[in-house]
N, C-alpha and C positions, 0 to 999 in steps of 0.2 A: 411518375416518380413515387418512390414508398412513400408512407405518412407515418411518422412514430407518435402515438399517442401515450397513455399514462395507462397504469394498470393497478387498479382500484380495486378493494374486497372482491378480489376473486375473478375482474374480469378488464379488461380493455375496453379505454374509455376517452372518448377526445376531449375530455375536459370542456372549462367553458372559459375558455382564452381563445382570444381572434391572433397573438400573435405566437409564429414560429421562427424557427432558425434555418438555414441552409446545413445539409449533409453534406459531404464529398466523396470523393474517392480519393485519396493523395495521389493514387498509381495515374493518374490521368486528368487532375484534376477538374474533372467535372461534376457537378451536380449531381447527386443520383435519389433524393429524396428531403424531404424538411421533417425538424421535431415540432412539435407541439410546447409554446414555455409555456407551465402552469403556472395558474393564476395565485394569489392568496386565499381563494375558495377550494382551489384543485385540490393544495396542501392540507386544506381544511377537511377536507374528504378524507381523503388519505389517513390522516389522525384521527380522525373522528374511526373510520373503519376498522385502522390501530386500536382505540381506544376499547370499544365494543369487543373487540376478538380476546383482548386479554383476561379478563376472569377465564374467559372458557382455556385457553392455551395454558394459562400456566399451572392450572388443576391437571392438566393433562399427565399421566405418570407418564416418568421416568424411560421406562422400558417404551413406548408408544411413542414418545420424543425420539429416540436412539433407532428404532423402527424407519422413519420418516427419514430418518438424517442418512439411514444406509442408504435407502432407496434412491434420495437425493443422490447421492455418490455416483450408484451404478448409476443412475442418468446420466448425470454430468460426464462421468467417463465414457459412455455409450455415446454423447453428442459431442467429442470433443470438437470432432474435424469439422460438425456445423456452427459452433461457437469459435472457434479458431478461425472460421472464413467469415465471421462475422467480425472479428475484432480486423481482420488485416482488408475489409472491404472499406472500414473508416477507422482506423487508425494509422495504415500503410506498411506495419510491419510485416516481415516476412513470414509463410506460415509456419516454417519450424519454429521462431521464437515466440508465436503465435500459439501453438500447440504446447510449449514448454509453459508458457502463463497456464495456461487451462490447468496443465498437472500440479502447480504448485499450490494450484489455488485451491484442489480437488486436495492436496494435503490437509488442509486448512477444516475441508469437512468430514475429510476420516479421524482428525483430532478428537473435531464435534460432538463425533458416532461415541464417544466415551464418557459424554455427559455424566451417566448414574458416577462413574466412581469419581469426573475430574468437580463433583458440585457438594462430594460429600463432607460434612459438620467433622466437629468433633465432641467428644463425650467426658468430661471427668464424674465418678462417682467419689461421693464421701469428701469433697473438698473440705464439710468441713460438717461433726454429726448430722447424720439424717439429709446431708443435703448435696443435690449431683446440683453441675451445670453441662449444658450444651448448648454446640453453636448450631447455625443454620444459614442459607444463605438464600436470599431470594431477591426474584427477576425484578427489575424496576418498573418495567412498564412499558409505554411506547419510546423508543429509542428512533432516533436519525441516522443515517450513511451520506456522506457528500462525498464524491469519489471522481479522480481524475481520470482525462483521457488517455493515458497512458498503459493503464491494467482495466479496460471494463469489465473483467471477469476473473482476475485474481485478487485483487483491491477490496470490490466487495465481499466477496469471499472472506479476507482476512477479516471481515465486521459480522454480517450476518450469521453466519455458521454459530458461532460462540453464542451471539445474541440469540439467534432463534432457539438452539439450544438450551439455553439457560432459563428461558419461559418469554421471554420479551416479543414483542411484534417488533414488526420495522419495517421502516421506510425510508428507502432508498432516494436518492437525488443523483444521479449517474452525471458526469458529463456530457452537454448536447452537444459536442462533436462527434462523440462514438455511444451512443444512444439505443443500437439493436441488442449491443447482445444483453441486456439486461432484461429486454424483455421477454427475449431467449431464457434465460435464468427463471422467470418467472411464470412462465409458460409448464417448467420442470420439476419448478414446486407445485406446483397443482397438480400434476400427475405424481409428484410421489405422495400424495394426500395430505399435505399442509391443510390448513383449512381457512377459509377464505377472511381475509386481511388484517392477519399474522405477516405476510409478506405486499409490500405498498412498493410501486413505482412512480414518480410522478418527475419527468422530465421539467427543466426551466433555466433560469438565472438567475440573477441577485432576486430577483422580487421572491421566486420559491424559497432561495437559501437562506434570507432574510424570515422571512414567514416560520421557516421552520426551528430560526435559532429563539425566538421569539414565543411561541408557540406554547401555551402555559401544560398541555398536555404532553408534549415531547420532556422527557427525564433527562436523555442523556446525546452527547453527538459525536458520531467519530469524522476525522474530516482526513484526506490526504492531499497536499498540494503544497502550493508556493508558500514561502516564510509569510509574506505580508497579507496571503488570506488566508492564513492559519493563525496569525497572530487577532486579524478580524473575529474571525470563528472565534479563536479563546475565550477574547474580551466581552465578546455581545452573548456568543450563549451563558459563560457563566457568571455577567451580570444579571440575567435570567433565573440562573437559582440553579445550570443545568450542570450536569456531568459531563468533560471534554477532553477528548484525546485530540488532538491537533498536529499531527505531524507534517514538518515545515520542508524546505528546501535542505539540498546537500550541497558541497562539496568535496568529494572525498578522492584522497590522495592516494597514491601506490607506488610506497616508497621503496625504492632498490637500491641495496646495499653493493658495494663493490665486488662482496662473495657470491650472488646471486645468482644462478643458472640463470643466465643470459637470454636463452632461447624459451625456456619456461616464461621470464619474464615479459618478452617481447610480445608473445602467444596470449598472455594475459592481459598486455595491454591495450591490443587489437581486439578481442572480444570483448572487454567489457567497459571500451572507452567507445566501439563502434556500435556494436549490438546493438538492434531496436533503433538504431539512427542516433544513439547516446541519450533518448529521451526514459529515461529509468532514473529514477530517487537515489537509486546504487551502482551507476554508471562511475567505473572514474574516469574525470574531467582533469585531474593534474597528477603528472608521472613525474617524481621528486627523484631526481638521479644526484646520489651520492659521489661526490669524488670522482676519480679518473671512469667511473661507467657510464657517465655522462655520452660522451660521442659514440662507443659502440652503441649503446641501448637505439639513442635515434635513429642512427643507421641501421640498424636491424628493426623497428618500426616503420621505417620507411619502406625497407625493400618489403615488407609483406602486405604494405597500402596498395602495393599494384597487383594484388591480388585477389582483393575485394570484391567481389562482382554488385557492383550496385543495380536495383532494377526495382520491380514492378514487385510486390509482395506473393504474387499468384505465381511470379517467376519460379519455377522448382531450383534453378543454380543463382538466383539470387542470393546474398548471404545480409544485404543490408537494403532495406526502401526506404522511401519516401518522407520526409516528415509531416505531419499532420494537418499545416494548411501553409498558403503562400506567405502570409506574415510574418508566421514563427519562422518560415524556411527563411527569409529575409534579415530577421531582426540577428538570429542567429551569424548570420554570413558577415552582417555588419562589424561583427567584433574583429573580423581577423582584419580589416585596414586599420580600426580603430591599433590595435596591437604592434600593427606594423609600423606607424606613425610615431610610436614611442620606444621604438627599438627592441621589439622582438621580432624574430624571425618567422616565417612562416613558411615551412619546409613541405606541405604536401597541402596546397588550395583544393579542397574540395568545389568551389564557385566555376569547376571546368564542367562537372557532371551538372549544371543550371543550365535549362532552356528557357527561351524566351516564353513559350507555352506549353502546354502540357503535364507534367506532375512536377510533386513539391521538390523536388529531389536535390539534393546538397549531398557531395561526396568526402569522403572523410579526410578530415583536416588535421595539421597536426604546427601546432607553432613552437619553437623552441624559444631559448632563453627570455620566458616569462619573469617577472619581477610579481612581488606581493601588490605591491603600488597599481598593478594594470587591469581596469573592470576585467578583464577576461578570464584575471583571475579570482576577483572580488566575487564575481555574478556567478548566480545558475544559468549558465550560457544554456545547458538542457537539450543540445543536439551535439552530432559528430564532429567535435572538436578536441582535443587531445593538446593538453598542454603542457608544455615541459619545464619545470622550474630547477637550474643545480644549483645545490648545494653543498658546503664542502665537508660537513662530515655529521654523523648520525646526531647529534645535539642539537643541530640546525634543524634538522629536519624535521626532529619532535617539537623543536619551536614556533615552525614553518605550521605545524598542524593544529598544536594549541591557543594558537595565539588568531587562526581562523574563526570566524562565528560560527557557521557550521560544525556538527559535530554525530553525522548521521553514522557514514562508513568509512575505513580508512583499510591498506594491506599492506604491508610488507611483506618483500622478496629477500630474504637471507634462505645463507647455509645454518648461519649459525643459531644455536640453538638458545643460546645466553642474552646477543641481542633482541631478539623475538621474546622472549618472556620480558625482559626489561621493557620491553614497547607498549604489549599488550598492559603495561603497569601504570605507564606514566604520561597515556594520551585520553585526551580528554575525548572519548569518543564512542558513542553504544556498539556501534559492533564493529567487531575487528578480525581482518583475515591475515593467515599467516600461510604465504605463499597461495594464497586464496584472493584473487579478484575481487570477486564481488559477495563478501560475506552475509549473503542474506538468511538468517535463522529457518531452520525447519521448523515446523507446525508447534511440536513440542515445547521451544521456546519461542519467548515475544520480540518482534521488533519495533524497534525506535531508536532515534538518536538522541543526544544532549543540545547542549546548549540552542541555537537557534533553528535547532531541525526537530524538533517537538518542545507545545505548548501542555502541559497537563503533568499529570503524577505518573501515569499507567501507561504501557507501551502496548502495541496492536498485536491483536491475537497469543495464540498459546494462554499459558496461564495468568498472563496479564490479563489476556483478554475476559477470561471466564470474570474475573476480580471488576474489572470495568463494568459487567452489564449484570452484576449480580450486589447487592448490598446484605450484610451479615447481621443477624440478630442471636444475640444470647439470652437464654433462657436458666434461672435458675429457680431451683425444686426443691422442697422442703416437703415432707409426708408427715403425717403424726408416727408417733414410735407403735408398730404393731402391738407390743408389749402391754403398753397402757391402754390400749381403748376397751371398752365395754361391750365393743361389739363385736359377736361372733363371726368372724369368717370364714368359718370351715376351713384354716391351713396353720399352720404354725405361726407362732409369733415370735419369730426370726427375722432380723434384717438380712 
């Protein structure tokens, strides 16, 4: 079996912890390797290596930074299919959706690639006689990544790119469920000539993540995961004194309107309430059927759940695998009795594609007439479950949405063009699709959500992101008046 170890200033390292984790494969669950959890030393390494590489990295021009970050690119793009078979060997998703992380993430560093113009000040002259001011922006310093199993290779991406960009080292803390492709990742910065521990790996658990919120050298931490240890992360690193993006759990709705192309909508609610096995931050988990489109919508999500092909992620006609270990696959299943016991309906049990052995697999589930009041709809259920709440007309359903804690992603299906702008106006909610699934921002702008799906000011990547890992200082200038001085300086004494 593999051994994932940590990867330290520049090189791969088994740290000095005696203990590890189990790997799996979801598609068969078995065994196929253990990580390495770093120690409070490991992390100390790690930082310390950070710490040392940064005078030299952040002197680095501009142009030699953007250099680096192409090269990064055409790797990453050059290695997708072996990063892509990396995520779906422990994580279980399919490679297509596998391959789709890789290119989003590979957005994220052609962003990057723009550093000179996305890091530049600004200039006034003469604010006020004889005196300019300008800004300037500069890297903080050693920065953290804590990143879930879900995206091991678009997640970081949406942290490190900007970070390393901006002059910062970093140090990564991956999830040790899906643990390789990071070191995939880091294997690429070294060929595209990073220089050694500017980019830090150090696998582990609470004791690493703990170390690192803690960590008087660490400036700043981005974290992606569940509401309760995002709300952790907030509180401990920036009781610390640190800089924190925390973004939390979702629940996001996709609401359809009675005008709604029907088959559009139905289409959208099978991809991106299945997709990935529904374990995505931007999955929607609740389909709010307005009005009399309540019973066609169901029915037309049901008749295209028997066309799903659920399998093995390596499956080429697979369209949906495995979820990530037997627990979650379990905890998950649990809701739909819980659901059923309180009178909602459960129109499509995935619990028929569950073997007594062999991989995590839960096939997709779909429960109707959910209430606000039922965990299934309270919780981040976080796997393929699709639940259907009606409502009797659009004012409910903006109610239905605001009145959730989550506040990541949300969609609406209209024709009309009047409802849709009214929506996007009056939901409490960071990103919002129109006729759009699953609204996740390109590179250009930042993501995040409100209320309990991000802790912090700043949202992740794009121009949020450059603003997170960079702090601004202004500068203001005052020269003596050419005119007056006594000294000759060979030019005119002209302002």
């Amino acid at each position: 079996m593999k051994r994932v170890g940590h990867y330290i200033d520049g090189r791969q390292t088994p740290g000095s912890s005696d203990r590890a984790g189990p790997i799996f494969d979801p598609a068969t669950g078995e065994q196929t390797g253990e990580v390495v959890f770093g120690s409070a030393a490991d992390v100390d390494a790690a930082v310390a290596s950070a710490a040392a590489a940064f005078p030299r990295w952040r002197d680095v021009p501009l142009s030699r930074r953007s250099e680096i970050l192409f090269t990064m690119r055409d790797l990453v793009r050059g290695h997708a299919k072996q990063l892509a078979e990396a995520i779906t060997s422990e994580n279980g998703k399919v490679l297509s959706d596998a391959e789709g992380e890789v290119l989003r993430g590979l957005e994220n560093l052609e962003f990057a690639c723009g550093i000179p113009s996305l890091i530049k000040g600004e200039h006034s002259e003469q604010v006020a006689r004889g005196i300019d001011v300008h800004s300037a922006r500069y890297p903080l310093g050693v920065v953290a990544g804590i990143t879930p199993f879900n995206f091991p290779v678009m997640v970081p991406l949406w942290m490190f790119a900007n970070a390393i960009a901006c002059g910062n080292c970093f140090v990564l803390k991956p999830s040790e469920k899906t643990p390789s492709a990071s070191m995939l990742l880091a294997d690429l910065w070294q060929q595209a000539g990073l220089p050694a521990g500017v980019f830090n790996v150090v696998h582990g658990d609470r004791e690493a993540v703990d170390r690192l919120l803690a960590h008087p050298l660490v400036a700043a931490v981005s974290f992606v995961g569940s509401t309760p240890v995002a709300r952790h992360i907030y509180a401990t690193a920036a009781a610390s004194g640190k800089r924190v993006q925390a973004l939390g759990g979702a629940k996001n709705h996709m609401i359809v309107l009675p005008d709604a192309d029907l088959d559009m909508a139905a289409d959208a609610a099978v991809s991106a309430g299945y997709g990935a096995s529904g374990e995505r931050c931007m999955a929607v988990s609740v389909v709010t059927a307005v009005g009399n489109v309540a019973d066609p919508l169901v029915d037309a999500i049901l008749a295209r759940l028997g066309k799903v092909k659920v399998g093995a992620g390596t499956d080429p006609g697979a369209e949906m695998g495995p979820l990530v270990t037997r627990e979650h696959r379990d905890r998950v299943a649990a809701y739909l009795d819980v659901a059923a016991a309180q009178g909602a309906v459960v129109v499509a049990d995935g619990r028929d594609q569950v073997t007594a052995d062999g991989g995590f697999f839960l096939g997709p589930c779909l429960v109707d007439h959910v209430r606000s009041d039922m965990p299934i709809y309270q919780d981040e259920v976080f796997g393929p479950v699709l639940s259907v709440v009606r409502v009797p007309g659009y004012d409910d359903a903006v109610k239905l949405v605001n009145e959730n804690r989550y506040g990541n992603g949300v969609a609406i299906f209209t024709r009309d063009g009047g409802a849709a702008s009214s929506f996007q106006h009056q939901v409490n909610v960071g990103m919002i699709g129109i006729n759009v699934p699953i609204p996740v921002p390109v590179a250009a702008y930042s993501f995040g959500g409100w209320k309990d799906s991000l802790f912090g000011d700043l949202h992740m990547y794009g121009p949020d992101g450059i603003r997170f890992y960079t702090r601004g200082k202004v500068v203001t200038t005052r020269w003596p008046d050419p005119a007056t001085s006594s000294v000759d300086l060979g030019f005119p004494r002209t302002r």
